[in-house]
C-alpha positions, 0 to 999 in steps of 0.5 A, spaced: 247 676 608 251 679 603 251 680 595 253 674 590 255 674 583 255 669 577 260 669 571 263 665 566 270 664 567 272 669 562 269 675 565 272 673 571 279 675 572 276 683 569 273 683 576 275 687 582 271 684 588 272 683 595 268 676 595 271 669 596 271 665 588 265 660 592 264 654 586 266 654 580 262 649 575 263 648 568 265 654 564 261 659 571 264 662 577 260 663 583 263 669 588 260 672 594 262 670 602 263 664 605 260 664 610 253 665 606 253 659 602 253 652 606 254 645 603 249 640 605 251 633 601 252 634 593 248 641 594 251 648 595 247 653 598 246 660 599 240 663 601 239 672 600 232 673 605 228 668 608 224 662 606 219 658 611 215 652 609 208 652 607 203 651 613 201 644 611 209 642 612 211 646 618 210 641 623 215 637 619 221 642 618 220 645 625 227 642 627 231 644 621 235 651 619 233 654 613 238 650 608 236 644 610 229 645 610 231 647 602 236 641 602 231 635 603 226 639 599 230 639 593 233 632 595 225 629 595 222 634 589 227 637 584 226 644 582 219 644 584 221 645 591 220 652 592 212 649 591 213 646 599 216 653 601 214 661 602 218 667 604 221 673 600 228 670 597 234 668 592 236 661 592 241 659 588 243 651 588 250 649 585 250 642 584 254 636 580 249 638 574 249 646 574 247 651 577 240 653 579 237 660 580 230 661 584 226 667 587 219 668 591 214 668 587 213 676 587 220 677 585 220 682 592 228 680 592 231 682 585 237 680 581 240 682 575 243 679 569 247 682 564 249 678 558 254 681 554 255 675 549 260 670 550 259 673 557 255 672 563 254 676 569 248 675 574 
């Protein structure tokens, strides 16, 4: 599990990283290793930390990796998903309509966003 970093294009080439450029979707770019983010249909997927799902619907997700878990549950709930799930996590969702950012509801996984106007980096 490693580090990610989102920003507006423009901000982009002023970068110097080690990531791979991931996504890139409207005017972002989403940077970070390769192998953290898996793309499952439409939507990719990174996950920085752990999710479980919550003891009423274990025994329906027993069989599937994390990002499955999150795939079918975004596919059936939308944003809301993260109601059906439990953990200490960063999830991002890229998909044909933006980006999405969520955390664990304590917020134990942190991250940043500097906004330095046009500009964005999270």
């Amino acid at each position: 599990m490693s580090d990610f970093l989102i920003t507006t294009k423009d901000r982009s080439s002023s970068l110097k990283t080690k990531m791979s450029l991931i996504h890139e979707i409207n005017s972002f770019q989403v940077w970070g290793e390769e192998n953290d983010f898996r793309k499952l249909n439409d939507l990719t997927i990174y996950i920085h930390g752990y999710i479980l799902p919550r003891r009423q619907n274990m025994h329906h997700f027993s069989k599937y990796s994390q990002h499955e878990i999150i795939a079918r549950l975004y596919s059936e709930h939308g944003g809301k998903f993260v109601k059906f799930i439990k953990g200490n996590f960063i999830i991002i969702l890229i998909h044909n309509n933006g980006i999405e950012i969520f955390n664990d509801i304590n917020s134990i996984e942190k991250f940043f966003i500097l906004e330095d106007t046009p500009k964005l980096i999270i």
